[in-house]
C-alpha positions in Angstrom: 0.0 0.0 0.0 1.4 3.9 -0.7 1.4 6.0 1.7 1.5 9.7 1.0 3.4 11.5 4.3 3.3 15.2 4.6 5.5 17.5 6.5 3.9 19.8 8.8 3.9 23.0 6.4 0.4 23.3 5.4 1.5 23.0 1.6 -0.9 21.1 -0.8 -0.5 17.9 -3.2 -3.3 16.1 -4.8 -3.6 12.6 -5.7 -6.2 11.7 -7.9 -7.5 7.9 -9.2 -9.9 5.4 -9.6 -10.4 4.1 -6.4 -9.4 7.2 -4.2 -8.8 11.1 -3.4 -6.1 12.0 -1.3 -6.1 16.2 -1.0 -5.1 19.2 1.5 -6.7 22.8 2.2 -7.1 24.8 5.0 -8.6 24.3 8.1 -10.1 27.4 8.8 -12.1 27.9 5.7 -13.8 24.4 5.4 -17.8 25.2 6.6 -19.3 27.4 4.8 -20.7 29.4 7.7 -19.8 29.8 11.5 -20.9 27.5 14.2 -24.0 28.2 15.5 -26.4 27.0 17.9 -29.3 28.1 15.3 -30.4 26.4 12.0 -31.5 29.6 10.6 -27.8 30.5 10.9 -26.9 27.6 7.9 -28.3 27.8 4.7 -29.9 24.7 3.1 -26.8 22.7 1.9 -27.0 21.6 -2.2 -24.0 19.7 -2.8 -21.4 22.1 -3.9 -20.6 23.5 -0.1 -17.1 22.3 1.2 -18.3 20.6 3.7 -21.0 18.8 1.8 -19.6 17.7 -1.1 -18.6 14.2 -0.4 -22.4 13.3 1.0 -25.5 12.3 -0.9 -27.6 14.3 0.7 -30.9 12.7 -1.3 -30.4 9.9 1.1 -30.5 12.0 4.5 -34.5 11.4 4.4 -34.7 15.5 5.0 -31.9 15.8 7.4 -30.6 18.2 6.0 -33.2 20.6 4.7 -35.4 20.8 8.1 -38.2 18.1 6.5 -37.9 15.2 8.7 -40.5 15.2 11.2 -39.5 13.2 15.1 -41.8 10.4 15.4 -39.5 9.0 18.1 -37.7 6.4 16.1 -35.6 5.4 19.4 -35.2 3.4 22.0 -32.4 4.0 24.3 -31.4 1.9 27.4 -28.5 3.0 29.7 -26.8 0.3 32.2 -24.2 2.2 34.7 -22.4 1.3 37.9 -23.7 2.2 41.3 -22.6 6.1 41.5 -23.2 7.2 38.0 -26.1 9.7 38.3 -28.4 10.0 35.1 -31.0 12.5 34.4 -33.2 13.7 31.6 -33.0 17.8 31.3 -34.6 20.6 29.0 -32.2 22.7 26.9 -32.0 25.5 29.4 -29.0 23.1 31.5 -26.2 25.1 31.2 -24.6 21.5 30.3 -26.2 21.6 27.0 -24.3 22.7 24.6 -21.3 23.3 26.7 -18.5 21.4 24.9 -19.2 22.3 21.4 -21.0 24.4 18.8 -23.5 22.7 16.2 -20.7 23.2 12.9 -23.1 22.6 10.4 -27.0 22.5 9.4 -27.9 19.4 10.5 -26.1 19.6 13.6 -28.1 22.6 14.6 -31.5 21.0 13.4 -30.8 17.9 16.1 -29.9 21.0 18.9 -33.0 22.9 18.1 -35.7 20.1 17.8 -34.8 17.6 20.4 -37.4 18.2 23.4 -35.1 16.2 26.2 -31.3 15.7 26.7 -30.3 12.7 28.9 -26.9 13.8 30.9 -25.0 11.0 32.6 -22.8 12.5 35.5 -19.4 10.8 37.2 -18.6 12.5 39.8 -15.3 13.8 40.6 -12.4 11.0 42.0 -14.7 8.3 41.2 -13.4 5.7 39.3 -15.1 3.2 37.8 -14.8 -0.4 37.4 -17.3 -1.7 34.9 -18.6 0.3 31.7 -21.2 2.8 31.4 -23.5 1.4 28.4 -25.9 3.1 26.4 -28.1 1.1 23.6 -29.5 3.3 21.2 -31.7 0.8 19.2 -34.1 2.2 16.0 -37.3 1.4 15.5 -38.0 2.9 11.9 -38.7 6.2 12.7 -36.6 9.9 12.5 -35.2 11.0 15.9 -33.2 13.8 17.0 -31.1 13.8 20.2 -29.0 15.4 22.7 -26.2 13.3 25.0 -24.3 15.3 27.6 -21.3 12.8 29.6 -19.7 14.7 32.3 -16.6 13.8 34.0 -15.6 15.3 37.4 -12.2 15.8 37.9 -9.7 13.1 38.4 -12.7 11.0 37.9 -11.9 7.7 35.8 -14.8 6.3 33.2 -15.3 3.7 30.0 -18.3 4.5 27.8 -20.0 2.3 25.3 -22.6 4.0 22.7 -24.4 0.9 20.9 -26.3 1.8 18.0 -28.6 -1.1 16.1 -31.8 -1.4 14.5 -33.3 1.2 11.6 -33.6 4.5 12.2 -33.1 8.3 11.0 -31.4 9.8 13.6 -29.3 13.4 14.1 -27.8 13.9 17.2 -25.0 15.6 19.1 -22.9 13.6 22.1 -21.5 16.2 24.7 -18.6 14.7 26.5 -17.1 17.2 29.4 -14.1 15.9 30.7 -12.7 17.7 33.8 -9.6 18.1 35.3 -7.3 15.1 35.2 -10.2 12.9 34.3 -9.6 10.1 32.2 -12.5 9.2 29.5 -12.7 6.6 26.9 -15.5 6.4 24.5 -16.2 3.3 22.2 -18.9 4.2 19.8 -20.1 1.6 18.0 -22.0 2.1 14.5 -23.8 -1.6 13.4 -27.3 -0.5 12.1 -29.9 -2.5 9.8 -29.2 -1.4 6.5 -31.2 1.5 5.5 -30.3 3.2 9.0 -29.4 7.0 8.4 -27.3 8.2 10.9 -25.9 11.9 11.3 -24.2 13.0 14.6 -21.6 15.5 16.0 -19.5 14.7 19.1 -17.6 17.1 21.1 -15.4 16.5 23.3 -13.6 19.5 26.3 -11.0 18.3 27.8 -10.1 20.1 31.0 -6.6 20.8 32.6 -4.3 17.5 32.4 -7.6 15.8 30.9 -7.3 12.5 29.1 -9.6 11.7 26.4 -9.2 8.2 24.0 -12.8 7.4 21.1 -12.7 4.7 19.2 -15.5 4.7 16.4 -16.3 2.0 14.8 -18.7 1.8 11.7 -20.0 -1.4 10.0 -23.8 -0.6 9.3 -26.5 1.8 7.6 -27.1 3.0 4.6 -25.5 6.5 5.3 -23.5 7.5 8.3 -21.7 10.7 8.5 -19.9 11.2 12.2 -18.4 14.4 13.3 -15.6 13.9 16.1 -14.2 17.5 17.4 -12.1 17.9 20.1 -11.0 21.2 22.0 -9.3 22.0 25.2 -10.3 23.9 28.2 -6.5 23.7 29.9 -3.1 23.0 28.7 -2.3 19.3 29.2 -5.1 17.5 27.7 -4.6 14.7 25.4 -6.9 13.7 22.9 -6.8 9.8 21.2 -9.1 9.5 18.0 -9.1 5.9 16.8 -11.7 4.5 14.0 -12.2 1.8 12.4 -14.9 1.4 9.3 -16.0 -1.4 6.8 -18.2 -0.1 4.2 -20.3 -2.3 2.1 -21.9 -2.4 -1.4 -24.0 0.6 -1.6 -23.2 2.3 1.6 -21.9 5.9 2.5 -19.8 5.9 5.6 -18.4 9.7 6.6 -15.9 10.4 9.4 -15.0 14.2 9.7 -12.8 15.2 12.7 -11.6 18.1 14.0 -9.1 18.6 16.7 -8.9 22.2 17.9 -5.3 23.1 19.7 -6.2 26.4 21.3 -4.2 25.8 24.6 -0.8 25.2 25.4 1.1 22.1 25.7 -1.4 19.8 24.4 -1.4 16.7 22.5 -3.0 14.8 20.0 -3.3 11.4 18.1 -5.3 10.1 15.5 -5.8 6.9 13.4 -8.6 5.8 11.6 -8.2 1.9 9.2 -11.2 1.2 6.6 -11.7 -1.3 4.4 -14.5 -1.5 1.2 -15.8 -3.6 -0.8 -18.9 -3.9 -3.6 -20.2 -1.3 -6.0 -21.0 2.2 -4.7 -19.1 1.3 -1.5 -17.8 4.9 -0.5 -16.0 6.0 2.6 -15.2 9.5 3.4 -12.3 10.4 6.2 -11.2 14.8 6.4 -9.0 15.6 8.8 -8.8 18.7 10.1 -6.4 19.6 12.9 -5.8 23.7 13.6 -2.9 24.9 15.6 -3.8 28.0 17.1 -1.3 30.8 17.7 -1.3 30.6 21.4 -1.5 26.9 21.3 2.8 27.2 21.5 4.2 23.2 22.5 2.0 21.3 20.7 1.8 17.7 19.6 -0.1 15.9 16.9 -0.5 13.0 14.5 -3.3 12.2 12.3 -2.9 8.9 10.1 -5.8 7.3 7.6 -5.3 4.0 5.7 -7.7 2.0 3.7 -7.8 -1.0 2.1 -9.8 -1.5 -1.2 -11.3 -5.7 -1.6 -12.7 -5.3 -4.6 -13.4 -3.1 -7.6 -16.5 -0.7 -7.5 -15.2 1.2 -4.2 -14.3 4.8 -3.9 -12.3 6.3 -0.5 -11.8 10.2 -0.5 -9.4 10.5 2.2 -8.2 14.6 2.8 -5.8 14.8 5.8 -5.7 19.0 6.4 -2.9 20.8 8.9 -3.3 24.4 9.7 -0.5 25.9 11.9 -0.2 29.0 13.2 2.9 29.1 15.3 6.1 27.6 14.8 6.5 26.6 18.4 5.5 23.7 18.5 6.9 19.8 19.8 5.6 17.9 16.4 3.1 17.8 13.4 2.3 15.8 11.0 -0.1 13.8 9.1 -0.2 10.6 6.7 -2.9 9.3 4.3 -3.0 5.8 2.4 -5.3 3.7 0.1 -4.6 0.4 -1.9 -5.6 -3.1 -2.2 -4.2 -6.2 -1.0 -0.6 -6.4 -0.9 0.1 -9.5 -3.1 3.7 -10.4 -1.8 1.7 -10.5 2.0 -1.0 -13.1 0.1 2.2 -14.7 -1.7 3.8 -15.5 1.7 0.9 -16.6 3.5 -0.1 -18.9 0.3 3.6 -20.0 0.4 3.4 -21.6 3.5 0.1 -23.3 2.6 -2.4 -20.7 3.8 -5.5 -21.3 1.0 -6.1 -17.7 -0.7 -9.3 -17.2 1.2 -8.0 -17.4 4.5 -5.0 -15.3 3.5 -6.9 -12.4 3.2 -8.8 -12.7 6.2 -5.6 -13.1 8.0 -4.5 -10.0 6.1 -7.9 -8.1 6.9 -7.9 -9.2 10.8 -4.0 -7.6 10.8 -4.9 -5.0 9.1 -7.5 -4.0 12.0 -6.0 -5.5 14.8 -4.3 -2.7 16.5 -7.4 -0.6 16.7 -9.7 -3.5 17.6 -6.8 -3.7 20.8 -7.4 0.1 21.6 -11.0 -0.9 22.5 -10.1 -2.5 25.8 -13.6 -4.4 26.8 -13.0 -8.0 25.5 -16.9 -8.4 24.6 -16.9 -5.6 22.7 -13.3 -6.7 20.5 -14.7 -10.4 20.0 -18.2 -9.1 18.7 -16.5 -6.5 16.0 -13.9 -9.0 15.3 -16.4 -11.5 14.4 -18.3 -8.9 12.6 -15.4 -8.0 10.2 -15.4 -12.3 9.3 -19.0 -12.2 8.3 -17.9 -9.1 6.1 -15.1 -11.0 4.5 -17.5 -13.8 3.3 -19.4 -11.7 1.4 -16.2 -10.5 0.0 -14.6 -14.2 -1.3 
């Protein structure tokens, strides 16, 4: 597989193809209006808009354009340890909202029409031992939603969003993570094939604060996912892993944006897909900006995918924006190619029939995401979910 490296100048190269787009531009002029907690602030998207360009938006059911109606096409179920406080709120909390801005239209259509945000609270020094879990199951109708996760300081948590079933959902996930609290996020993407599934999460790390997401993506019919990332004090550090295997037909989006605006903060991301069938189209931009008073900062951002079979398209746009030369390290890397035939020749070498080749291949490929997830129920169902994606591939 080539992989395109960049240095940290925020210079441009384009790599054009059949099977993948590999491009850079700047940061600061991707949306094509401000953030804003009101819709009437974004126009109607079309198509041509930066940040809209790479979505079908005739298959957001109305997302977009303000047409889809809530019927309550959601269940959600949350299981927590003893100490975990949950609470359903109007959007007058002041912990609405708090760790991020809607950044585009449909973002601000789920803040303005959902009627109740839930808000799950650790307090401060607590530590947990099992995960907090959150099922979000559709049940065929449109939904829009609003989930605030707070972290007291030094307080220690694991939490596992679970989306299944069939629904049209937008939504934004608040995660407040105080002072030398330590969050990890697994967000897990397996919907029912025509699922539609548009959601921004945003994420404030405090003072010292640790912060590790791993998305994963198998399912739906669209899915467009908008990590962001800021920081409230200088020592935060943000881990952004993903992992996505998009099917015949589906659109799977992952647009992140890591926002160094303090001091002496760092920053790592790496997101693996892998595609097969016609129409099969993943999306990954990532956008990291480096502030001018953010001196001392730290950051990676890696994307690699892996094509199975003809038909599939990746656009993959890695984008650096730094304003200040004082900084510890900056970079960013992008790749996309098929199957590496002199890994398949060594594996069939040694007796290894073709078929199982790839998988072992595929299941590599993965593997060191898979391991960032840390709950062993969680790695053995995704794990066995990528082998029932390889069968349809062979």
């Amino acid at each position: 597989m080539a992989e395109a490296q960049n240095s940290p100048a925020p210079a441009g190269s384009t790599t054009t193809g059949a099977i993948a787009v590999a491009a850079e531009s700047g940061v600061a002029t991707r949306n094509s209006a401000a953030p804003s907690y009101d819709v009437g602030d974004f126009p109607v998207p079309h198509g041509r808009e930066e940040e809209w360009r790479f979505t079908p938006l005739e298959r957001l059911r109305g997302l977009h354009d303000g047409s889809a109606v809530a019927d309550g096409g959601v269940r959600t179920e949350v299981t927590a340890p003893a100490g975990v406080t949950q609470e359903t709120v109007g959007r007058d909390d002041p912990r609405v909202g708090r760790a991020g801005v809607p950044a585009d239209r449909v973002a601000a259509q789920a803040y303005s029409a959902f009627e109740k945000a839930s808000v799950i609270t650790v307090p401060k020094e607590t530590v947990l031992g099992e995960p907090i879990r959150i099922a979000v199951h559709g049940q065929g109708g449109v939904a829009y939603a609003h989930q605030v996760i707070e972290l007291g300081a030094f307080a220690e948590a694991v939490v596992v969003l679970d989306h299944t079933g069939e629904a049209v959902i937008a939504g934004n996930v608040d995660f407040l993570v105080g002072d030398g609290a330590k969050l990890t996020v697994v967000s897990v993407q397996d919907w029912d094939e025509k699922a539609v599934h548009v959601a921004q999460h945003n994420a404030r790390l405090g003072r010292d604060a640790s912060f590790k997401s791993v998305v994963v993506t198998f399912g739906g019919d669209v899915v467009r996912l908008q990590p962001r990332v800021e920081y409230a004090g200088p020592g935060g550090d943000a881990q952004l892993f993903g992992l996505y295997f998009t099917d015949e037909g589906q659109h799977q989006e992952h647009r992140l944006f890591v926002d160094h605006n303090t001091p002496h903060c760092k920053s790592n991301v790496a997101y693996k897909g892998a595609l097969q069938g016609d129409d099969a189209h993943a999306v990954w931009i990532g956008d990291v900006l480096i502030r001018a008073a953010a001196e001392g900062t730290d950051t990676y951002e890696m994307n690699r995918n892996l094509v199975l079979t003809d038909g599939a398209r990746v656009d993959s746009v890695p984008n650096l924006e730094i304003e200040t030369g004082e900084i510890a390290g900056a970079g960013h890397a992008s790749a996309t190619g098929r199957f590496d035939d002199e890994q398949l020749f060594y594996l069939m070498a040694r007796g290894i029939p073709e078929v199982e080749a790839r998988r072992l291949v595929v299941r590599g490929f993965f593997a060191e995401l898979v391991q960032q997830i840390g709950l062993p129920d969680v790695e053995e169902r995704l794990l066995a979910k990528i082998e029932t994606e390889l069968e349809a591939s062979v």
